[in-house]
N, C-alpha and C positions, 0 to 999 in steps of 0.2 A: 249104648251101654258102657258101664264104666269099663271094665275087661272084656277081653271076647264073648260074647255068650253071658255075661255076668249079669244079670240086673238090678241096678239098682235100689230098685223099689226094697228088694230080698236084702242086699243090705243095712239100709234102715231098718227093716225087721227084725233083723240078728242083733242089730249093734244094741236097740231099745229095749230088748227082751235081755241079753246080755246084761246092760246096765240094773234093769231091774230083776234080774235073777231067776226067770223063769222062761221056759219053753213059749218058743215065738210063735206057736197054734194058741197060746194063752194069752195074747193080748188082746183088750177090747177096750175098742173098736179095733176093729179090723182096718190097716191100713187103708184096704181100697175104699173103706167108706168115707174117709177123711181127701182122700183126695186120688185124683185118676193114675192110677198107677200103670197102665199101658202107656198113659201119654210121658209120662215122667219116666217110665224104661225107656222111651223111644226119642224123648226129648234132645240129647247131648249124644244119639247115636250116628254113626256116620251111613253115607249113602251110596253104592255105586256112584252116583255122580256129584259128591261134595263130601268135602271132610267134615268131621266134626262140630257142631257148632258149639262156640264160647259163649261162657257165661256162668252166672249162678243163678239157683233157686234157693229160695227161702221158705218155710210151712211150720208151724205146728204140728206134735203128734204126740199125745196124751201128755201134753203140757211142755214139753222139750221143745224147747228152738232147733230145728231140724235145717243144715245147711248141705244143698248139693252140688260141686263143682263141676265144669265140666271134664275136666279129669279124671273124674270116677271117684273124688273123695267125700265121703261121708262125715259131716261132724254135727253131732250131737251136745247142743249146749244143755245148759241148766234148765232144772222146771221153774215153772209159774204157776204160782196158786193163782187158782180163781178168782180170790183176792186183788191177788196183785193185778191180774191181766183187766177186772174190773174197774178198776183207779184209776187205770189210763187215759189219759185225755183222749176225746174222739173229734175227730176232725170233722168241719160241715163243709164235707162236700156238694149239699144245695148252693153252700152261697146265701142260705136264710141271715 
């Protein structure tokens, strides 16, 4: 967790609801349907028997480039229209 007891997940929450103006029971989707959000609380938290682990995550959430430190810092980029996120070249992972 990013602070003691603090989780994560709850901050993306605020910060997303915050940017757009409304009460964080008002977003939809719902974080946890976008992505596992106990495993992302628990992800960068430390253990009895190990510190911390490094690193970052990266996600989508209602269009925001969402970035998590293991730090505990939150940052919220700019949206992407559907548009745009469409456009994008996609990689062939087959190998076809």
């Amino acid at each position: 967790m990013s602070q003691k007891g603090e989780r994560i997940s709850l901050k993306v929450v605020e910060k997303v609801a915050d940017l757009e103006g409304v009460d964080p029971l008002e977003l939809h989707p719902p974080l946890h349907t976008v992505i596992d959000t106990e495993a992302l609380d628990s992800l960068f938290q430390s253990t009895p028997s190990a510190d911390r682990t490094t690193g970052m995550v990266e996600f989508r959430y209602r269009g925001y480039k969402v970035q998590l430190s293991s730090s505990g810092e939150v940052e919220i980029g700019e949206t992407v229209s559907f548009t745009e996120q469409s456009t994008q070249p996609v990689e062939d992972v087959a190998g076809d």
